[in-house]
N, C-alpha and C positions, 0 to 999 in steps of 0.2 A: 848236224842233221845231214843225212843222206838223200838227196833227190837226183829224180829221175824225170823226164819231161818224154810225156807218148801218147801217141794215138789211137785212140778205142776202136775198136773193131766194130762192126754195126751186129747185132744182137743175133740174128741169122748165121754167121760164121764163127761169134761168140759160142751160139749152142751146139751146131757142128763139133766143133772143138773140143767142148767138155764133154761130149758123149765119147766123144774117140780117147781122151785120157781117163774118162770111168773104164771103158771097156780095156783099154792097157794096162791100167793099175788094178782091177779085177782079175784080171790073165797073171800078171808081171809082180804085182805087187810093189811097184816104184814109186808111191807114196804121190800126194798132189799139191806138192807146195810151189809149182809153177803155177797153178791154179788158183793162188788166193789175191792175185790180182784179177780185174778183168781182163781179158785177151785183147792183147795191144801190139805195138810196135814203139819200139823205144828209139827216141827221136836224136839222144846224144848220149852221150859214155855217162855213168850217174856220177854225180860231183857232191861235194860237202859244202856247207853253205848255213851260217849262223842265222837267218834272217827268211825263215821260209817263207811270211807274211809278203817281201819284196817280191820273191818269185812267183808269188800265186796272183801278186798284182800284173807284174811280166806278162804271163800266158792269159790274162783275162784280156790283157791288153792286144795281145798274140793273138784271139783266139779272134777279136773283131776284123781284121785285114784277113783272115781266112775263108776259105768255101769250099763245100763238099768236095771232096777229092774220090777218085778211083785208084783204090788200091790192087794191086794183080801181084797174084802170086805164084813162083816159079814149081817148086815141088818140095817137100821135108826132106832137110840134110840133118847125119851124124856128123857133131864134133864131140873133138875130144880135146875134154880140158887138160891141162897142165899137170893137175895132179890125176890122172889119167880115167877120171871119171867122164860122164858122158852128157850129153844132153840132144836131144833131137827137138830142131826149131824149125819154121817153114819158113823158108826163104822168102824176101820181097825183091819182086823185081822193081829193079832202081828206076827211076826216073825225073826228071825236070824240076818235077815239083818237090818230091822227098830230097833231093838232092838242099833243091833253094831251103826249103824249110830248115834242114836240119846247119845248113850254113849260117843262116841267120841264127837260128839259135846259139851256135859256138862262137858270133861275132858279138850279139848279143852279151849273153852270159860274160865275156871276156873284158867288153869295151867297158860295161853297166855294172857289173858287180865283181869284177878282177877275178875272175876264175876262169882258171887257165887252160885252153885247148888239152883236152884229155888225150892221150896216144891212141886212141882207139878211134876217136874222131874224125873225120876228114875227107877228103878222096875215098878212102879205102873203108869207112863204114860200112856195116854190116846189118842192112834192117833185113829183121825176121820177125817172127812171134816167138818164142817156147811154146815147147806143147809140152813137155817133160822134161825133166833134169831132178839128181838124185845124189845121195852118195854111191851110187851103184855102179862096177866096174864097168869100162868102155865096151868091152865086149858082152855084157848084160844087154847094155843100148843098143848093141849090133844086132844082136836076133830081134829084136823090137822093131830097130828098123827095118831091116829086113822083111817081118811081117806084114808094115802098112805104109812103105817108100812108096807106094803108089797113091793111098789111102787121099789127098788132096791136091793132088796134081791141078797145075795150072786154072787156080778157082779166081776169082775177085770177087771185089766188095767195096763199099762206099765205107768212109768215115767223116764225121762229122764234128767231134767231139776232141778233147785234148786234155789231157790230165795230166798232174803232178802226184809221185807217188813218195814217201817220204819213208823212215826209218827211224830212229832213234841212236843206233848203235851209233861208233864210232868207226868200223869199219863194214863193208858189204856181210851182211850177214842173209842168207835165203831165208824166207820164210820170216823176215822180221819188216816187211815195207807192208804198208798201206796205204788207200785211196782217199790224198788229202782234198781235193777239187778236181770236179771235173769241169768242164767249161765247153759252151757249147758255139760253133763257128756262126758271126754273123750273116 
């Protein structure tokens, strides 16, 4: 089983969002399978893990030591993947508390159920949201971007919320995760 541990975005910048990928996937045509989760922020690199029942106990457990946090977010970047397709996500700016959260989490997950510091993990994470990604060439994402790199500049938002999102497959597959719990902060 594939999971992923993130935090929901509060409903206000949830709908934001989905109007901004209706109106690009209406223009673009780039399909909305970034959109079949709710609008989150993915809190560690997603790991495999036989035992989903332990981890949804984890974050319930997780979710009591927590409290509403302020999320602020910097502007929508293009990356470009590996296999040279693209994805445009809005950046999170880093902070104290995303920093601690997502530490724990990878000390956690490591110490408690031996999985192991993913490469993605660490110092150098990367919180954002997706707003799109596709099989669609880099330079498709480039006029997109282009279009609406300004489109949510420097917004914020509360969350309150924490979810685990799971999979089935055996490797990361898009468009194959869904919303196994959500759990909400003491």
């Amino acid at each position: 089983m594939q999971i992923c541990l993130a935090l929901l975005l509060n409903n206000e910048i949830h709908n934001k969002i989905r109007r901004l990928v209706f109106e690009i996937n209406s223009r673009y045509k780039t399909g909305i399978v970034a959109s079949l989760l709710p609008q989150h922020i993915s809190l560690n690199e997603t790991f495999y893990h036989g035992n989903i029942d332990e981890i949804c106990d984890y974050i319930i457990n997780l979710a009591k030591s927590l409290c509403t946090a302020k999320i602020y977010f910097d502007k929508l970047e293009l990356i470009e993947s590996a296999n040279k397709t693209g994805l445009i996500w809005w950046k999170v700016s880093k902070n104290d508390w995303l920093n601690d959260l997502h530490n724990q989490i990878v000390f956690d997950l490591e110490n408690r159920f031996a999985i192991l510091k993913g490469s993605l993990n660490g110092a150098n994470f990367n919180f954002h949201s997706t707003i799109i990604y596709g099989s669609n060439m880099c330079a498709d994402y480039k006029k997109i971007f282009d279009d609406y790199k300004n489109y949510l500049a420097n917004e914020t938002c509360f969350t309150d919320e924490i979810a685990l999102f799971c999979s089935h497959e055996e490797k990361i597959v898009a468009g194959s995760f869904y919303t196994y719990h959500i759990e909400k902060f003491k």
